[in-house]
N, C-alpha and C positions, 0 to 999 in steps of 0.2 A: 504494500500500500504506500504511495507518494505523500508526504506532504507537503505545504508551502514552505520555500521560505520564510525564518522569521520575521516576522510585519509584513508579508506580504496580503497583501485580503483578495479572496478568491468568492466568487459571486456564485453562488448555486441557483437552480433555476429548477422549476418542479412543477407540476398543474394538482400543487396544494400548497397550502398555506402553512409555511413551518409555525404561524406564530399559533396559529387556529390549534396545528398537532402539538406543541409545548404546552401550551394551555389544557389543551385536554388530558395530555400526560400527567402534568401538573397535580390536576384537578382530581385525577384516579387516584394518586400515590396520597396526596392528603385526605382523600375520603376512607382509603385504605387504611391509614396510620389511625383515625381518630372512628374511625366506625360510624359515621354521621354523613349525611350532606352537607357539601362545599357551600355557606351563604352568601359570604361577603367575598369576593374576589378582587378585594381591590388592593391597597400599597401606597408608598409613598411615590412619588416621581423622581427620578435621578440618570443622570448624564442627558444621553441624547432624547429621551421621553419628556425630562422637563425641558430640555429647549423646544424641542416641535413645540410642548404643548404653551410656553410662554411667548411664541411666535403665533400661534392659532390663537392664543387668549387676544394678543396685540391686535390682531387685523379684527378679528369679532369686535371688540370694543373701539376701534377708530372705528369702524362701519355704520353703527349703531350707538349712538352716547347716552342714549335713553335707556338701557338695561347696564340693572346694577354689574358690580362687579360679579358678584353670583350668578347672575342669570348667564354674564359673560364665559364663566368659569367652568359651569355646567354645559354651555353651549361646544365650548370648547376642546374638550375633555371627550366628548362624540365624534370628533374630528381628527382623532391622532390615533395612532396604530394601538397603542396602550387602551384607549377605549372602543375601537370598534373590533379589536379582537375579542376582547371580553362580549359586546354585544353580539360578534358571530355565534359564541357559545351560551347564549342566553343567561349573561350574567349584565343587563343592560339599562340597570336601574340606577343610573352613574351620578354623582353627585362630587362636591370638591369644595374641600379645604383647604384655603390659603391664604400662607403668611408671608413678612420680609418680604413687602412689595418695595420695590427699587429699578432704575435706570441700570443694565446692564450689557454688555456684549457677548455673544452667544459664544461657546467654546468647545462647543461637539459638534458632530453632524451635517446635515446640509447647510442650516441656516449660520455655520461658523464665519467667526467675523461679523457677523449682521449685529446691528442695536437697537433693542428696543425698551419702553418708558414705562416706568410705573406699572411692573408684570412681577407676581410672586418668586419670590427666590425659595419659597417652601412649597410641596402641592401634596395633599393627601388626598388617593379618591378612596371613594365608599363604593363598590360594583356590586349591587344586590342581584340576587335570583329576581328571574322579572318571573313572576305570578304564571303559573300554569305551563312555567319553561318545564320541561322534562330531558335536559339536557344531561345526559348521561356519557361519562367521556368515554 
């Protein structure tokens, strides 16, 4: 079996969704471990998840200045790989909590180098079971 070069990054390509099968994997090995259904599927945000999502929060909230920051937050949060994975596996009842809002410049991912204003440097989402999901991983 070959592998990369060190730091090299190599693009895999599939007709599925690795983030969909992590998830689901995920979501077996903890219902395993605790003998219950999985309810809350959410997390904190970190690295490249909170930048998309403090770049998606930016453009929702210049687009609109009539919704709060919450409504921004939650709108947002729907918009980034981190929650429309979760809502592929019917955990789509997404919600967010955030702190240390501040002017900062992005330092992961696509949006690196970009700056944007008055966007949480903290995000916690809440990802509940959406009501009559039967989403078995």
């Amino acid at each position: 079996m070959a592998s990369p070069e060190r730091g090299k990054k190599v693009k895999l390509e599939a007709d599925f969704s690795f983030t969909e099968e992590s998830l689901k994997a995920n979501q077996a090995v903890w219902e395993r471990t605790f003998a219950r259904p999985l309810e809350n599927y959410g997390g904190s945000l970190g690295k490249e998840n909170l930048a998309n999502f403090q770049v998606e929060y930016a453009k929702i909230r210049d687009a609109n200045r009539k919704l709060t920051p919450q409504e921004a937050g939650d709108q947002a949060i729907r918009n980034v790989s981190f929650g429309k994975g979760r809502i592929r596996i019917g955990f789509g009842d997404l919600s967010v909590e955030m702190t240390n809002f501040g002017d900062i410049t992005i330092t992961e991912g696509r949006y690196k180098g970009e700056s944007v204003t008055n966007v949480p440097r903290k995000v916690t989402v809440s990802a509940r079971r959406v009501a009559g999901s039967s989403n078995k991983p």
